[in-house]
N, C-alpha and C positions, 0 to 999 in steps of 0.2 A: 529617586523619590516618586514614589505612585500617588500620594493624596488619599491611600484609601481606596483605591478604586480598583487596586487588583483583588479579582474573585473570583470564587472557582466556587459551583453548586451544583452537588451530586447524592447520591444515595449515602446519608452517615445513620438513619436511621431506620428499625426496622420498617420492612416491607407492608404495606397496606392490610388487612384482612381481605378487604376484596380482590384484591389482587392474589394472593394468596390463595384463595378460593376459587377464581377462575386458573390458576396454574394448574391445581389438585386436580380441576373438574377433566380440564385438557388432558389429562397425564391418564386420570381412571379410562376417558374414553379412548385415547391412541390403544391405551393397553387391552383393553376388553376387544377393538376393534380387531389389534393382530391377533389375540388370540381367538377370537371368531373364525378369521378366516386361516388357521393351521387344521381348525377344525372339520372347516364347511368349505372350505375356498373360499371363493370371494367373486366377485364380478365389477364394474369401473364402476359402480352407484355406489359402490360399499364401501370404498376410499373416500368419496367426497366428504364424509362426515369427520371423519379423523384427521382429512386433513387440512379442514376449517379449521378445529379443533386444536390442532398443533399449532397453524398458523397464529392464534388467540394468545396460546398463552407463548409460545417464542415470542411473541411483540411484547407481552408483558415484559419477558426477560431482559430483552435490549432494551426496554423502558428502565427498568431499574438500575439493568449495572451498566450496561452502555452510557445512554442518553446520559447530560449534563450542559451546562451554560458558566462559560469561563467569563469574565469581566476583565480587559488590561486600559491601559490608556489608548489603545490602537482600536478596541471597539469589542462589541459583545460578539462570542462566540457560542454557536449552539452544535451541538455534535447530537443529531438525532437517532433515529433509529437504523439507518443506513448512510446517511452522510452528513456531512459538514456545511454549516456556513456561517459568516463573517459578515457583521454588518460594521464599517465604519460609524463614528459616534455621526459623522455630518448625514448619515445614513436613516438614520435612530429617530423620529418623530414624539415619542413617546414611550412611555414603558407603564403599563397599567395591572392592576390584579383588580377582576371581574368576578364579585360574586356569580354559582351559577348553581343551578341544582340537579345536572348529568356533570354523569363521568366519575371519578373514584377521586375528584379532586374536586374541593370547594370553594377553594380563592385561589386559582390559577393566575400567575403573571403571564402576560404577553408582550413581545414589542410590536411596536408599529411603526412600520417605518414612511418614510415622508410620502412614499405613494397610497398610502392610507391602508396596505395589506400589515395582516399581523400574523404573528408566528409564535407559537407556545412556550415558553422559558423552560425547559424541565428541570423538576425538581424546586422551583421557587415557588412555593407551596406551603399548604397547611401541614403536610406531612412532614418536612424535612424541615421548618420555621417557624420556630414559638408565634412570631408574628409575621406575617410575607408583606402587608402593608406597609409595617413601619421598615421591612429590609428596604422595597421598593423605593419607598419614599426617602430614604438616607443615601441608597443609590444613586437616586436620580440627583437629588440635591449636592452629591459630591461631585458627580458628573457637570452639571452646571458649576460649582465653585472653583473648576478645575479650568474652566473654560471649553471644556470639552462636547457639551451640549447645550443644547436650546432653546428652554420649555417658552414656546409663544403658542399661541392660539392660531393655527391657519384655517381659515374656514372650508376653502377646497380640500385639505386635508380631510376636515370634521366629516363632510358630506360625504367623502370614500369610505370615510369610517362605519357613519351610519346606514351607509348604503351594505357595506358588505355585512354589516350585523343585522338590518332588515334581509337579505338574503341567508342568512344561517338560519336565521328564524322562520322561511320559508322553507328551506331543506328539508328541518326538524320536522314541520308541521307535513311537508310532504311523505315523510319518512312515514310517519304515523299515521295518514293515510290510506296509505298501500300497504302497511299492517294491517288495517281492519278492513281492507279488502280482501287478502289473502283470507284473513280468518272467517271471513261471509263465503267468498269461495270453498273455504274446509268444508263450512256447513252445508251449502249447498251440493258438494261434492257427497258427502255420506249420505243425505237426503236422497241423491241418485241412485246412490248403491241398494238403500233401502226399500226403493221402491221400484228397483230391476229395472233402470233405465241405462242407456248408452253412458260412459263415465269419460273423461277427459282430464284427469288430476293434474298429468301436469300444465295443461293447457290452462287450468280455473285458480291452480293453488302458485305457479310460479310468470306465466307468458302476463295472464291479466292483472295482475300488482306489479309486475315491472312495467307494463305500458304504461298503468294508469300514474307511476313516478315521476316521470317528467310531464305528465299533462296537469297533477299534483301542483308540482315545483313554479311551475309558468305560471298557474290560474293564482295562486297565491301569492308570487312575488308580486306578479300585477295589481293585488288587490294592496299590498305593503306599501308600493308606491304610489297608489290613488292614497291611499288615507295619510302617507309622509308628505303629499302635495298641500294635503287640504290640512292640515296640522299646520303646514309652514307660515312664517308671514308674509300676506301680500308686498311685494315690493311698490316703495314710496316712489 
């Protein structure tokens, strides 16, 4: 007797449009790119793109019919995009779905386990679940009636939590950063051209947005933890 709790969540419906759409995009560019070079040859710059490109959309593939999250009484299992893990239930901190507005997914579940890191459920989702809320929340509640998990509040826990979600959010914001760096470098890069000066492309459009990523990521989280100190409550 399971209680309900054995569960298995995988691809039963179709595949995303976006996803879909970056398959197609992958598949036109490998193809255009081999056919380029049967034509013209080719040289090591002229692979790089195709096989970003391939890389993109295979990951979609193994997202779709690989990836999945098994449920037993023994603990949540996730089979990712290259391997496997196993969290016992005493392991299991939490199990939450996060609205968010990136990514091809809009109410993503995660677990969190008691060292306050978290790990993406695939396919417990708005795509594959009339509702991923109320799956999560019958989950977990059966997991608890089962005696199998825990839901208390730890506050060390909370704090890992909210510390690694203030650093996502400095990622993000670094990410976007050194995008509109690269893209001030494009401009200034053609500005050069135009006006018959020395050029240095990949030096303005790739070395200076990857430097300025982690000087981004740092300056940011730093400002995330000043304002999460000054938010908190002074201790009595």
């Amino acid at each position: 007797m399971d209680d309900g709790i054995e569960r298995e969540y995988r691809r039963r419906r179709g595949v995303p449009a976006a996803h879909l759409t970056l398959v197609a995009a992958a598949v036109l560019v490998v193809v255009s790119a081999l056919k380029a070079t049967t034509l013209s040859g080719t040289s090591p710059w002229d692979i790089v793109t195709p096989v970003i490109w391939l890389g993109l959309g295979g990951r979609v593939v193994l997202e779709q019919w690989r990836a999945r999250t098994s449920v037993t009484a023994a603990g949540i299992t996730v089979r990712g995009l290259l391997r496997t893990r196993t969290w016992a239930w005493s392991e299991v901190y939490d199990i939450r779905v996060e609205g968010t507005k990136r990514g091809t997914s809009r109410w993503p579940a995660y677990l969190y386990g008691t060292d306050g890191r978290r790990v993406l459920l695939p396919h417990i989702d708005e795509h594959q679940l009339a509702d991923p809320i109320a799956e999560v929340e019958g989950l977990c509640a059966t997991a608890v009636g089962a005696g199998l998990m825990r839901r208390e509040t730890r506050p060390e826990t909370e704090e890992r939590i909210l510390r690694g979600a203030r650093r996502r959010t400095a990622g993000n914001r670094a990410v976007l950063g050194a995008l509109t760096v690269a893209v001030a470098m494009f401009a200034l890069d053609i500005w050069m051209i135009f006006t018959d000066r020395p050029t240095h492309s990949v030096l303005l459009m790739v070395c200076v947005p990857l430097l300025c990523l982690p000087l981004f990521f740092l300056a940011l989280d730093r400002i995330g933890e000043v304002l999460a100190a000054r938010r908190s409550p002074a201790p009595s």
